[in-house]
N, C-alpha and C positions, 0 to 999 in steps of 0.2 A: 769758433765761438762755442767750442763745447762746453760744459756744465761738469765741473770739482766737486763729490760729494765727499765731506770729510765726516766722521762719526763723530760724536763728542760725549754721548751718553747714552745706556740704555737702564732705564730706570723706570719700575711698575708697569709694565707690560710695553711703554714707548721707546721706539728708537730715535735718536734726534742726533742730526745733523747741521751741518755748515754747507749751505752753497754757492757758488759765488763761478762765473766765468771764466775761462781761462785767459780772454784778452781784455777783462777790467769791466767797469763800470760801463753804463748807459744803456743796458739790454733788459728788454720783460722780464719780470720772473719763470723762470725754467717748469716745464709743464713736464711734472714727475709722475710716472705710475710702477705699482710694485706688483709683483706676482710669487706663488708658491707652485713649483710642479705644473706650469701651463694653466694656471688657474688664477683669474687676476684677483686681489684683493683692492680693500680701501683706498683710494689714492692716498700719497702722503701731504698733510696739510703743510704747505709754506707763506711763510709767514718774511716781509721786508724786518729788516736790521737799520738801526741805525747806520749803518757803514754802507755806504754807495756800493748796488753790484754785489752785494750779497745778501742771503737768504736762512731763516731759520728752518728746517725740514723736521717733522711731524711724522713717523708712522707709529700706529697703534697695531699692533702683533694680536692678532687674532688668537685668542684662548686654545681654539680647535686647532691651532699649529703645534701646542704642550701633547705630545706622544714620542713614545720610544723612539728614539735614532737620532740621524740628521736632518735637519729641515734646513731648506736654504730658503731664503728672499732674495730673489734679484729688486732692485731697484733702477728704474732704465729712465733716460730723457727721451720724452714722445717724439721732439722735433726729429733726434739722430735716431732714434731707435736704439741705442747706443747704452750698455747697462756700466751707470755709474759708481753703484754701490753696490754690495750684497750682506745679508745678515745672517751667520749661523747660529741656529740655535740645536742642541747634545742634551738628551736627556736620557733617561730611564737605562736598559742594559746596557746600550753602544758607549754608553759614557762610562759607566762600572768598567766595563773591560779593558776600557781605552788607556784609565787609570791604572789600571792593573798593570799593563802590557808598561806603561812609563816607566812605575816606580820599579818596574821586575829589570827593567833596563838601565835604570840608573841605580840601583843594587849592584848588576854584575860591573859599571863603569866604578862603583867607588871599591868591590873589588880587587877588580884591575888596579887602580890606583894606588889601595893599600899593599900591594905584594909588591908591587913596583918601588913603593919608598924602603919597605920590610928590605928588600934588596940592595937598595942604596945603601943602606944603612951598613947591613950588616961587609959588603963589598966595599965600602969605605967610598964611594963616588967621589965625582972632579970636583 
């Protein structure tokens, strides 16, 4: 009877998901709480769907979570203890360089790739 948390949008500061059981319909709504770093925050509001056995999920992302780096959200079902979702949020340096460190990598792969056909070419290939 565990708890499916799928994401579906993160839009103005909310995360919002899809919940729904893993053995169907006829079960309460799943009793969610989130945390940052051992520190719990807001629980996530869930809301019934029209559609039996599933759930809309609600969380509101705390402003004071916007600083430099990684910041993770676990999102966990109470009953299991059991963390069904999580939410990265990249901001400020960690993300400048993370970018960097890509594009510097996919520079030397299209590189690679151009001397590679330059050789085809000039080799006459199969």
């Amino acid at each position: 009877m565990a708890v499916v948390l799928t994401k579906t949008v993160l839009k103005s500061g909310v995360w919002s998901g899809r919940a729904a059981r893993d053995d169907g319909a006829g079960h309460p709504a799943p009793r969610l709480s989130a945390g940052h770093a051992d520190h719990p925050l807001d629980p996530p509001d869930v809301v019934a769907t029209k559609e039996a056995g599933q759930w809309d999920v609600h969380l509101t992302l705390p402003a004071t979570l916007l600083s430099d780096g990684v910041q993770t959200i676990l999102i966990q079902d109470d009953e299991s203890g059991q963390t069904v979702e999580s939410v990265t949020l990249i901001a400020g340096d960690a993300l400048d360089e993370d970018f960097r460190g890509e594009v510097s990598l996919l520079r030397a792969d299209l590189d690679l790739l151009k001397a590679a056909f330059r050789r085809l070419g000039t080799e006459g290939g199969p």
